[in-house]
C-alpha positions in Angstrom: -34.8 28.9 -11.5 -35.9 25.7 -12.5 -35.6 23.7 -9.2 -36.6 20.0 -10.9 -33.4 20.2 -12.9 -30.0 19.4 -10.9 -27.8 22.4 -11.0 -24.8 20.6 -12.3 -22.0 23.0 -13.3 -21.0 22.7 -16.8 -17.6 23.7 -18.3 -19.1 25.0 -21.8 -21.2 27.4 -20.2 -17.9 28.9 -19.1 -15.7 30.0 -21.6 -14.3 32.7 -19.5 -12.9 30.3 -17.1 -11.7 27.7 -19.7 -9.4 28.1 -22.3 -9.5 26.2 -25.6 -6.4 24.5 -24.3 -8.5 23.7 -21.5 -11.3 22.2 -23.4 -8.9 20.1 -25.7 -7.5 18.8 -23.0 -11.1 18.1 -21.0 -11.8 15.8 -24.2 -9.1 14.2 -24.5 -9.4 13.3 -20.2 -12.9 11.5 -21.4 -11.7 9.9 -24.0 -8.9 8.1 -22.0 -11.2 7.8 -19.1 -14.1 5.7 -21.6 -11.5 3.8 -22.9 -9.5 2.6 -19.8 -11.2 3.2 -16.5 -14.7 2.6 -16.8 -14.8 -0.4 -18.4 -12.8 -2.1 -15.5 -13.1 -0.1 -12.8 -14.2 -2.6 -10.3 -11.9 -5.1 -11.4 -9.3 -3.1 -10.5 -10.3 -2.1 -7.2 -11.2 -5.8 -6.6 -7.2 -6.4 -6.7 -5.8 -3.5 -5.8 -2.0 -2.8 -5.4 0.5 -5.5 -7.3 -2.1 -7.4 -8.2 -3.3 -4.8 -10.3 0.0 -4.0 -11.9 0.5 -7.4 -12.9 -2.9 -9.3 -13.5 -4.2 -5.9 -15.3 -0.7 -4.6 -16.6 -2.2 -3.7 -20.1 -5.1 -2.0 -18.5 -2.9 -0.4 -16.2 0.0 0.8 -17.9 -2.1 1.8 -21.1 -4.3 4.2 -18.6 -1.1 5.5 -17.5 0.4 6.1 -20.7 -2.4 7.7 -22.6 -2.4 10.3 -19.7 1.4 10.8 -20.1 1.0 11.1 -23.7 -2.2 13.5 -23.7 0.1 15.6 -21.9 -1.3 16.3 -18.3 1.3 15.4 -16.1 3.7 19.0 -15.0 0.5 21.1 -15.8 1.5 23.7 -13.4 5.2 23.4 -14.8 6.3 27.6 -15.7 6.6 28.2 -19.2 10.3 29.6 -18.7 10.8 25.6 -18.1 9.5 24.5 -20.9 5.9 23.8 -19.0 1.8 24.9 -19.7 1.8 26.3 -16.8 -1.3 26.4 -15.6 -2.4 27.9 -12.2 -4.2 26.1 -9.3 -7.5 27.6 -10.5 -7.7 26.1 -13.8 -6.1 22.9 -12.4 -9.0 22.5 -9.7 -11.6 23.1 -12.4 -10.1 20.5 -14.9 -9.8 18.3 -11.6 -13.8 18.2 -10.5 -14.6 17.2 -13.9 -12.4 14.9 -14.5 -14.0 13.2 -10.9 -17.2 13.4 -12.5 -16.4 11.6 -15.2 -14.8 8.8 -13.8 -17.3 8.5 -11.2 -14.5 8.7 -8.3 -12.0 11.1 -7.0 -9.3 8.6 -7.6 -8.2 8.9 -11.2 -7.4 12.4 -10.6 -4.3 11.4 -9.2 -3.6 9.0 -12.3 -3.6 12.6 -14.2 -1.5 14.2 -11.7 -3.1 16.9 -10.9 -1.8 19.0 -7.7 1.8 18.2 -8.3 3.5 19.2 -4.6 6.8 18.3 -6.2 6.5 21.1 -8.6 6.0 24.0 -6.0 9.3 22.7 -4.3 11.3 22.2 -7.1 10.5 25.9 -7.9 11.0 26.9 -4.7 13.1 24.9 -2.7 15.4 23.1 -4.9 19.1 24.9 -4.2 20.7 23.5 -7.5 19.0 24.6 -11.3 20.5 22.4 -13.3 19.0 19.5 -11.0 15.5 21.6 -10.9 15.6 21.4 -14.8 16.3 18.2 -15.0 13.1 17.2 -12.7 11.2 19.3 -14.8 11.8 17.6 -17.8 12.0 14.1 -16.4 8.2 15.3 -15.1 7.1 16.5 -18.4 8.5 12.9 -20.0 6.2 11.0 -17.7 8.0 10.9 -14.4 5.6 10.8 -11.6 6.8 11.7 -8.0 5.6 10.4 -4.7 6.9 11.5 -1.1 8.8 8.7 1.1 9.1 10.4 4.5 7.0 8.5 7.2 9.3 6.4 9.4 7.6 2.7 10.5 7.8 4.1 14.1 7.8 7.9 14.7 5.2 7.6 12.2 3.5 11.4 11.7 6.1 12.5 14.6 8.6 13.5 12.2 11.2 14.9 14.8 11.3 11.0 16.1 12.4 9.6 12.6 15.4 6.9 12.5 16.4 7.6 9.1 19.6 9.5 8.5 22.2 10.9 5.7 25.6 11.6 6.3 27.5 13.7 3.9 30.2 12.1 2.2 32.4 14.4 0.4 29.9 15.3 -2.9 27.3 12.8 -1.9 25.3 11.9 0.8 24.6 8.5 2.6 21.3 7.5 3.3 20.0 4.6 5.6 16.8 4.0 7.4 13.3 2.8 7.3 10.3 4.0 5.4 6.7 2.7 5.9 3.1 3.5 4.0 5.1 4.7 0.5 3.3 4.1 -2.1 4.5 4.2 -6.2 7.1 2.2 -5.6 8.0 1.2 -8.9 9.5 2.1 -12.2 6.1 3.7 -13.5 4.6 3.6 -16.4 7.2 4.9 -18.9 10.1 3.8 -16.0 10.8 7.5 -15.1 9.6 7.4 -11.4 11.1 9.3 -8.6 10.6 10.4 -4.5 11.1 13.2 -2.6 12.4 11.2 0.2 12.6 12.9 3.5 15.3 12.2 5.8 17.7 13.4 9.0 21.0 15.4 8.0 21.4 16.7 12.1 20.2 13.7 14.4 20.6 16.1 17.6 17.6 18.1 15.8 14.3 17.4 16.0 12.5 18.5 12.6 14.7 21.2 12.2 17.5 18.7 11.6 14.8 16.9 8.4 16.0 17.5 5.0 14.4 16.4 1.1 16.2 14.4 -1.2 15.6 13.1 -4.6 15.9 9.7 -5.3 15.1 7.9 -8.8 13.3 4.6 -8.2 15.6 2.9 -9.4 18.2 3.8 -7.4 20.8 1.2 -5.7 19.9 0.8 -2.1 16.5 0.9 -2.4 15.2 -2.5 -0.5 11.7 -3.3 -0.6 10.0 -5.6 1.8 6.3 -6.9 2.5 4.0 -4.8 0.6 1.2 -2.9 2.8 -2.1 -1.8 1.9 -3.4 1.7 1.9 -6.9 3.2 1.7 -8.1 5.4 -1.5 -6.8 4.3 -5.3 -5.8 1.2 -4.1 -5.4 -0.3 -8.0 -3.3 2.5 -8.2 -0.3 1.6 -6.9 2.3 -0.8 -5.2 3.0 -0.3 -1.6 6.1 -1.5 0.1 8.2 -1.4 3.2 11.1 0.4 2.5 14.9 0.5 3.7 17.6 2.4 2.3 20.9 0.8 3.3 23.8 3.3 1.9 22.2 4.7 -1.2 23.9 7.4 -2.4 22.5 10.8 -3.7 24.8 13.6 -5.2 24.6 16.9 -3.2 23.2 18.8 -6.0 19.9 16.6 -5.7 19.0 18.2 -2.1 14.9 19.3 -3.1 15.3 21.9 0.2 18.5 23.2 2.0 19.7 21.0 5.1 17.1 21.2 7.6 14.6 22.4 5.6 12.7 19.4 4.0 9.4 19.3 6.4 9.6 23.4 5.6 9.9 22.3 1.8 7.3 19.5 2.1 4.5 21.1 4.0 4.9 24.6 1.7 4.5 22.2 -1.3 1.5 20.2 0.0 -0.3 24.1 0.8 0.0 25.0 -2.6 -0.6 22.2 -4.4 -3.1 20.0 -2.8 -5.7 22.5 -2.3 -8.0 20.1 -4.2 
């Protein structure tokens, strides 16, 4: 062993670890990455947020869409659902190079890797039709962020405000969110949430339950925008409230009184990175 040389792991001396779907998809991350992030990677730190969305918005929105278009995001989507479906294992190794190359940890999110949302569509979701559907919206370009922290429980879950009230086929949702992040149309306008709400107020977080809820949904409000640590660039942050938005039953992402169940089973298995 040659100890002057670093001992840098390199994904051609692998091939039994990498695929040739793997490798195509390795050059076609560092192309995107050489086009779009490096060359204005500090000025879009510098602003962060909005400001990034707007003052960058070619910048921004053509990193986005080359990803979308390359075909990264729903990596770990089954095949049955019309998905690569890749496992965790290849996923991680795509994800430390893709770090490597971009010189920081956060444009790995910009090529959605770990997906949470796909674990508990596959799992939790009661309704297949609506599981499809999220699939496919995913596979289009729909990205997914979670909404669940409340402005004053904050990580005590069991103390969240928030509430939905079933309503013959739909439920009624109303309450506060704070620290959500993605909240906007995305890059191909295709954005959803996993928004994480109570369905039993007498319950603590047994009484918690995940909804989905397109971005652009009526009775969405948005507020004063907040700032969060990590890909700042990356996304807007708002104050949230929903005041009576209405989601059909069949969009429940985990049985009632399941969500935090649902939520935590998906970050295990997905975030492992």
């Amino acid at each position: 062993m040659d100890i002057t040389k670093p001992n840098l792991y390199d994904p051609y001396d692998h091939p039994d670890e990498w695929t040739p779907e793997m490798y195509e998809k390795l050059e076609k991350a560092r192309d995107i990455i050489e086009e779009w992030w490096l060359p204005n990677l500090r000025q879009l730190d510098r602003l962060g947020g909005v400001l990034a969305l707007t003052e960058m918005s070619d910048v921004y929105y053509g990193l986005h869409k080359s990803i979308i278009d390359a075909g990264f995001y729903g990596r770990t989507i089954p095949k049955e659902y019309g998905g690569p479906g890749w496992n965790l294992y290849q996923c991680g190794l795509m994800s430390a190079e893709i770090t490597k190359i971009a010189f920081t940890k956060g444009v790995d999110d910009a090529f959605a890797y770990g997906e949470p949302w796909v674990h508990i569509l596959q799992h939790w979701i009661p309704d297949e039709d609506a599981k499809k559907e999220y699939f496919k919206r995913t596979l289009d370009g729909g990205f997914c962020t979670v909404w669940a922290t409340d402005p004053e429980s904050g990580v005590d879950m069991g103390g969240m405000r928030g509430s939905a009230v079933l309503d013959g086929d739909t439920y009624v949702l109303n309450g506060p969110k704070w620290w959500m992040a993605m909240c906007s149309p995305g890059p191909v306008g295709l954005q959803w949430h996993l928004v994480l709400l109570k369905t039993d107020t007498a319950k603590r977080t047994s009484g918690l339950t995940l909804f989905i809820v397109n971005d652009d949904a009526a009775g969405i409000i948005r507020g004063r925008e907040g700032d969060l640590t990590g890909a700042r660039w990356g996304c807007a942050r708002y104050e949230l409230l929903f005041k009576d938005l209405r989601v059909d039953k069949k969009y429940l992402a985990s049985p009632e009184g399941r969500g935090l169940y649902a939520l935590v089973d998906g970050m295990n298995k997905h975030m492992g990175n």
